[in-house]
N, C-alpha and C positions, 0 to 999 in steps of 0.2 A: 608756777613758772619753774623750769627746768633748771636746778643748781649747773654750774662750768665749774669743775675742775682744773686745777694748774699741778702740773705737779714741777719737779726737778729740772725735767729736761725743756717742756714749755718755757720756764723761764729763760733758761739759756737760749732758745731758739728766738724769745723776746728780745733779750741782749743783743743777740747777735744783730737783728733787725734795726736797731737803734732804739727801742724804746726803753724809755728813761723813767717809767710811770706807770702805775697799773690799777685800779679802779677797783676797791674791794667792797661790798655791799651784802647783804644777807643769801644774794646768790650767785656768790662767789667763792669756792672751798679751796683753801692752797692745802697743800700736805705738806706736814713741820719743815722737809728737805728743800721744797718751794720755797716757803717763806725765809728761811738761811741761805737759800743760793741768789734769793732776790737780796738782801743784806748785804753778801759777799759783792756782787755786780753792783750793787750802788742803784738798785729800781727801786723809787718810791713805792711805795704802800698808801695809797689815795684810800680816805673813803669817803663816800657824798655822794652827792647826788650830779654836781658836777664834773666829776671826773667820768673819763672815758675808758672802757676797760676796751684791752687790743683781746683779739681770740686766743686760745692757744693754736700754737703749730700744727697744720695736720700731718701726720704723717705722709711720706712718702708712698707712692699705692705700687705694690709691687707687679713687674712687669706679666702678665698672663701666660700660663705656663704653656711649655711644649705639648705636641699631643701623646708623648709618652708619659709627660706630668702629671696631664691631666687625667689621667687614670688614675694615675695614685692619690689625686689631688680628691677625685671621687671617694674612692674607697677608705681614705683617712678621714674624711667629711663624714662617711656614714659610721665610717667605727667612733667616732668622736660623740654624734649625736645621738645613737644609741647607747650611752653612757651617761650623757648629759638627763638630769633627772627635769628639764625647765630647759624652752624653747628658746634659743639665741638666735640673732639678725645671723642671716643667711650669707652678707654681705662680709659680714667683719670677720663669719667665722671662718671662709674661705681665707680673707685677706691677713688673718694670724695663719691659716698652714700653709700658706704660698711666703709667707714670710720663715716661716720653719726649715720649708722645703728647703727656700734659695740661701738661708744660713747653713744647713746640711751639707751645699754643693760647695758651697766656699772652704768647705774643712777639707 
């Protein structure tokens, strides 16, 4: 079965949500800043069998670029994965450089 990751910001996006509790089991991995930012908030640290673990946050999916974007959006795609030595989801690696991009346009 597939480990879930929490890190930092998952917790806070749990906070914010209202939950008060979170389900931790063998596959369940917090990262050291997880489990202090869960401390800090006051979110329990369940483990058993009966507790319920919430997902983490997904991220926001950034809005699909213009058609002038989408050129470049092409061309950093290709320079990126010509580089990459080991094959990555086609999905996530767009949706980090469309998140690049729109951090780029905001400076």
């Amino acid at each position: 079965m597939p480990k879930t990751f929490y890190t930092e910001n998952d917790i806070k996006a749990l906070a914010a949500r209202g939950i008060q509790s979170l389900a931790i089991n063998d596959d369940i991995v917090l990262t050291d800043l997880a489990r202090q930012k869960a401390r800090d908030l006051g979110i329990k640290l369940l483990r058993g069998s009966g507790a319920t673990a919430a997902p983490p946050a997904q991220p926001a999916r950034p809005s699909p670029p213009d058609p002038a974007s989408a050129d470049l959006l092409r061309r950093v795609r290709q320079a990126v994965t010509a580089r990459l030595e080991h094959p990555v989801d086609p999905a996530l690696l767009d949706a980090v450089i469309q998140q690049v991009l729109a951090s780029m346009e905001r400076k």
